[in-house]
N, C-alpha and C positions, 0 to 999 in steps of 0.2 A: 504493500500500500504506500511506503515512503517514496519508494522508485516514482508511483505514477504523479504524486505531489509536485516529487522536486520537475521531473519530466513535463507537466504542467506551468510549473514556473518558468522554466526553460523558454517554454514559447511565449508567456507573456513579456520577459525578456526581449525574446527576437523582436516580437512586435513592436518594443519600446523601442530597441536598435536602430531598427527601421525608419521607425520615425524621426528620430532624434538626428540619423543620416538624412534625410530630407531636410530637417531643418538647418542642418547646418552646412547639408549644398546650397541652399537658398541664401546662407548668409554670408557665406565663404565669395561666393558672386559677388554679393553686395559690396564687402571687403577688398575683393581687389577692384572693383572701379575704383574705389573711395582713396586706394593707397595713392601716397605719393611718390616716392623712388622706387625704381623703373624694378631693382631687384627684388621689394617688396610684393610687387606685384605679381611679377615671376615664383615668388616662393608662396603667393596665399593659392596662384593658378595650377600650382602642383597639388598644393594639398585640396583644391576643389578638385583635381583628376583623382587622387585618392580616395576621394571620398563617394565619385560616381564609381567607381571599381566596387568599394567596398558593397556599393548598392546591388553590384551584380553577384557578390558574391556572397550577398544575404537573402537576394532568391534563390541562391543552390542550394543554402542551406535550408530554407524554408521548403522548396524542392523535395529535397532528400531527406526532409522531415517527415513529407505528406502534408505538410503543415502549410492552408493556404496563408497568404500577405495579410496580416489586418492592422496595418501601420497607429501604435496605442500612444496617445501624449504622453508627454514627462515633461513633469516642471523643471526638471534640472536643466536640462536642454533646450529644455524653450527659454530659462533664464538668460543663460551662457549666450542665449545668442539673440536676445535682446541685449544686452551688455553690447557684446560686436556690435550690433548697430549703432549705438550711440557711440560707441568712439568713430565709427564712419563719418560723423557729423562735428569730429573737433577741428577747429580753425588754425588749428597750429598744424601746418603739413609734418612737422619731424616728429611731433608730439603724435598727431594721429595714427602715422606709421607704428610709434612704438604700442601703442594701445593695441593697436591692429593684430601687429604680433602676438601682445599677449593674450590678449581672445583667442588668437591660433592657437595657443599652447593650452589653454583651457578647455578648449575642446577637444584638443589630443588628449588631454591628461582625463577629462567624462570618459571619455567612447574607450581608453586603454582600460582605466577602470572597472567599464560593464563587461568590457569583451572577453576581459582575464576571468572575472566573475562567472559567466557563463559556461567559460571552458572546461572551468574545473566544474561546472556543477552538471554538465553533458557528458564529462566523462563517470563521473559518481552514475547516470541512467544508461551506461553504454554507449552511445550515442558517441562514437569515437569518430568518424568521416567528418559528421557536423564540426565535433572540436577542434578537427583537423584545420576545418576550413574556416573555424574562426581563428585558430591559432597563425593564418593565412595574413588574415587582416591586421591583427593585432600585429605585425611584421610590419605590413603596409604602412600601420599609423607610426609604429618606430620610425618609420623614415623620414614620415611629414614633420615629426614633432623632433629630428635633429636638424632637418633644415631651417628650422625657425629659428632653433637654438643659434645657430651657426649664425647666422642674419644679425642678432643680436646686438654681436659688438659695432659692425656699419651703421645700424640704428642709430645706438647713441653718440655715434659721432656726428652722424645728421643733427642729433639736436645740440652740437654744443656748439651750432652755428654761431651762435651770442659770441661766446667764448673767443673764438678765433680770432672775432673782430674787435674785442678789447672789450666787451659789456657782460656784464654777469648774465647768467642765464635767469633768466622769467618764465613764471608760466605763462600759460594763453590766456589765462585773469588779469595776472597784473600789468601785462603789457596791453589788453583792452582796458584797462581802469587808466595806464598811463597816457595812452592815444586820448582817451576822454574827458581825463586834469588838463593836461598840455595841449 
Protein backbone atom coordinates (compact mmCIF):
# COMPACT_ATOMS: atom_id res chain seq x y z
CA UNK A 1 0.00 0.00 0.00
CA UNK A 2 3.00 2.43 0.77
CA UNK A 3 4.46 1.64 -2.82
CA UNK A 4 1.14 2.88 -4.43
CA UNK A 5 1.07 6.37 -2.16
CA UNK A 6 4.47 7.22 -2.79
CA UNK A 7 3.98 6.17 -6.75
CA UNK A 8 0.81 8.56 -6.46
CA UNK A 9 2.87 11.40 -5.24
CA UNK A 10 5.21 10.62 -7.89
CA UNK A 11 2.86 11.81 -10.46
CA UNK A 12 1.55 14.69 -8.64
CA UNK A 13 5.14 15.76 -8.62
CA UNK A 14 5.48 15.25 -12.52
CA UNK A 15 2.52 17.27 -12.87
CA UNK A 16 3.80 20.04 -10.72
CA UNK A 17 7.22 19.73 -12.83
CA UNK A 18 5.53 20.34 -15.65
CA UNK A 19 4.06 23.18 -14.96
CA UNK A 20 6.59 24.86 -13.08
CA UNK A 21 8.62 24.05 -16.72
CA UNK A 22 6.08 26.01 -18.57
CA UNK A 23 6.26 28.74 -16.27
CA UNK A 24 9.55 29.32 -16.27
CA UNK A 25 9.84 28.86 -20.35
CA UNK A 26 7.55 31.71 -20.24
CA UNK A 27 9.68 33.66 -18.02
CA UNK A 28 13.06 32.72 -19.03
CA UNK A 29 11.60 34.44 -22.76
CA UNK A 30 10.77 37.38 -20.98
CA UNK A 31 14.25 37.55 -19.32
CA UNK A 32 16.32 37.41 -22.17
CA UNK A 33 14.48 40.22 -24.09
CA UNK A 34 14.79 42.35 -20.89
CA UNK A 35 18.63 41.45 -20.49
CA UNK A 36 21.01 43.93 -21.39
CA UNK A 37 24.78 42.54 -22.39
CA UNK A 38 24.74 40.64 -25.29
CA UNK A 39 26.37 37.59 -23.01
CA UNK A 40 23.51 37.67 -20.76
CA UNK A 41 21.25 37.14 -23.18
CA UNK A 42 23.05 34.24 -24.63
CA UNK A 43 23.38 32.47 -21.37
CA UNK A 44 19.37 33.01 -20.16
CA UNK A 45 18.78 31.70 -24.20
CA UNK A 46 20.47 28.48 -23.22
CA UNK A 47 18.95 27.99 -20.24
CA UNK A 48 15.22 28.71 -22.19
CA UNK A 49 16.71 25.69 -24.73
CA UNK A 50 17.19 23.68 -21.53
CA UNK A 51 14.29 24.11 -20.37
CA UNK A 52 12.18 23.40 -23.70
CA UNK A 53 14.33 19.91 -23.61
CA UNK A 54 13.49 19.29 -20.31
CA UNK A 55 9.78 19.76 -21.41
CA UNK A 56 10.21 16.91 -23.81
CA UNK A 57 11.76 14.81 -21.70
CA UNK A 58 8.90 15.16 -19.15
CA UNK A 59 6.55 13.80 -21.76
CA UNK A 60 8.75 10.55 -21.99
CA UNK A 61 8.42 10.37 -18.64
CA UNK A 62 4.83 10.82 -18.36
CA UNK A 63 4.85 8.56 -21.58
CA UNK A 64 6.54 5.76 -19.98
CA UNK A 65 4.56 6.38 -16.95
CA UNK A 66 1.01 5.71 -18.77
CA UNK A 67 0.63 8.75 -16.92
CA UNK A 68 -1.28 11.35 -19.05
CA UNK A 69 0.16 15.40 -18.81
CA UNK A 70 -2.06 17.32 -16.31
CA UNK A 71 0.23 20.29 -15.82
CA UNK A 72 -0.67 21.14 -11.49
CA UNK A 73 0.24 24.81 -10.16
CA UNK A 74 2.80 25.44 -7.45
CA UNK A 75 3.32 28.45 -5.63
CA UNK A 76 6.95 28.14 -5.46
CA UNK A 77 7.24 28.50 -9.18
CA UNK A 78 4.96 30.68 -9.90
CA UNK A 79 6.76 33.00 -7.07
CA UNK A 80 10.23 32.57 -8.42
CA UNK A 81 9.02 33.63 -11.59
CA UNK A 82 7.10 36.42 -10.66
CA UNK A 83 10.31 37.75 -8.88
CA UNK A 84 12.05 37.25 -12.62
CA UNK A 85 9.75 39.45 -13.87
CA UNK A 86 10.04 42.29 -11.85
CA UNK A 87 13.62 42.43 -12.15
CA UNK A 88 12.81 42.58 -16.16
CA UNK A 89 11.55 45.93 -15.39
CA UNK A 90 14.68 47.40 -13.24
CA UNK A 91 16.02 50.75 -14.82
CA UNK A 92 19.47 50.10 -14.13
CA UNK A 93 20.61 47.82 -17.31
CA UNK A 94 23.91 46.30 -15.14
CA UNK A 95 21.62 46.09 -12.20
CA UNK A 96 18.86 44.24 -14.05
CA UNK A 97 21.24 41.99 -15.70
CA UNK A 98 22.54 40.91 -12.37
CA UNK A 99 18.84 40.27 -10.94
CA UNK A 100 18.24 38.59 -14.13
CA UNK A 101 20.96 36.18 -13.23
CA UNK A 102 19.84 35.49 -10.04
CA UNK A 103 16.32 34.54 -10.93
CA UNK A 104 18.22 32.07 -13.28
CA UNK A 105 19.92 30.59 -10.44
CA UNK A 106 16.76 30.29 -8.41
CA UNK A 107 15.10 28.54 -10.62
CA UNK A 108 17.82 26.12 -11.36
CA UNK A 109 18.37 25.71 -7.75
CA UNK A 110 13.53 24.97 -7.42
CA UNK A 111 13.54 22.47 -10.54
CA UNK A 112 17.33 20.65 -9.08
CA UNK A 113 15.54 20.50 -5.82
CA UNK A 114 12.04 18.76 -7.07
CA UNK A 115 13.94 16.68 -9.66
CA UNK A 116 16.55 15.04 -7.12
CA UNK A 117 13.40 14.73 -4.86
CA UNK A 118 11.44 12.62 -7.21
CA UNK A 119 14.22 10.58 -8.40
CA UNK A 120 14.94 9.16 -5.21
CA UNK A 121 11.23 8.68 -4.48
CA UNK A 122 10.72 6.78 -8.26
CA UNK A 123 13.25 4.69 -7.41
CA UNK A 124 11.85 3.63 -3.61
CA UNK A 125 8.37 2.46 -6.49
CA UNK A 126 10.74 0.88 -9.03
CA UNK A 127 10.12 3.16 -11.55
CA UNK A 128 13.99 3.07 -12.47
CA UNK A 129 13.80 4.28 -16.67
CA UNK A 130 11.44 7.32 -15.34
CA UNK A 131 14.59 8.03 -12.60
CA UNK A 132 16.74 7.41 -15.39
CA UNK A 133 15.31 10.08 -17.30
CA UNK A 134 14.90 12.60 -14.63
CA UNK A 135 18.22 11.92 -13.54
CA UNK A 136 18.68 13.16 -17.48
CA UNK A 137 17.46 16.49 -16.73
CA UNK A 138 18.78 17.05 -13.57
CA UNK A 139 22.32 16.88 -15.73
CA UNK A 140 20.78 19.34 -18.05
CA UNK A 141 19.92 21.84 -15.33
CA UNK A 142 23.78 21.36 -13.81
CA UNK A 143 24.75 22.86 -16.96
CA UNK A 144 22.25 25.98 -17.16
CA UNK A 145 22.83 26.71 -13.49
CA UNK A 146 27.16 26.66 -14.09
CA UNK A 147 26.77 28.83 -17.00
CA UNK A 148 25.14 31.46 -14.99
CA UNK A 149 27.51 30.97 -12.39
CA UNK A 150 30.21 31.50 -14.78
CA UNK A 151 28.51 34.84 -16.14
CA UNK A 152 28.61 36.02 -12.76
CA UNK A 153 31.81 37.74 -12.33
CA UNK A 154 31.24 39.94 -16.05
CA UNK A 155 28.14 40.93 -14.36
CA UNK A 156 29.56 42.65 -11.72
CA UNK A 157 31.97 44.31 -13.48
CA UNK A 158 29.14 45.75 -15.71
CA UNK A 159 27.87 47.21 -12.65
CA UNK A 160 30.83 48.81 -11.37
CA UNK A 161 30.49 51.19 -14.32
CA UNK A 162 30.38 54.15 -11.57
CA UNK A 163 33.42 52.89 -10.39
CA UNK A 164 35.66 53.17 -13.37
CA UNK A 165 34.73 56.45 -13.90
CA UNK A 166 35.62 57.91 -10.49
CA UNK A 167 31.92 57.84 -8.65
CA UNK A 168 30.90 55.54 -6.07
CA UNK A 169 28.45 53.04 -7.18
CA UNK A 170 24.43 53.97 -6.50
CA UNK A 171 21.63 52.17 -6.63
CA UNK A 172 18.99 52.77 -9.31
CA UNK A 173 17.10 54.66 -6.17
CA UNK A 174 19.58 57.00 -5.24
CA UNK A 175 20.61 57.91 -8.50
CA UNK A 176 16.66 58.60 -9.56
CA UNK A 177 16.35 60.53 -6.18
CA UNK A 178 19.62 62.24 -7.34
CA UNK A 179 18.55 63.17 -11.19
CA UNK A 180 15.31 64.55 -9.14
CA UNK A 181 17.27 66.99 -6.20
CA UNK A 182 19.79 68.03 -8.95
Amino acid sequence: MGRKRIYAYCLTELNRLSRANQIFENALAKMMDSAHAPLMKVTLGEQLAVNTRIGVALLKVHTALEHPLSPQEDAGASGIAAEALVSCKLEDPAVRDIALAQAAVRMDHWELAGYTGLTAFLRQVMQDDAADQIDKIIELLGMADRHIEALRPSLTELSHDDEAHGHETRSPESREQKIMIG
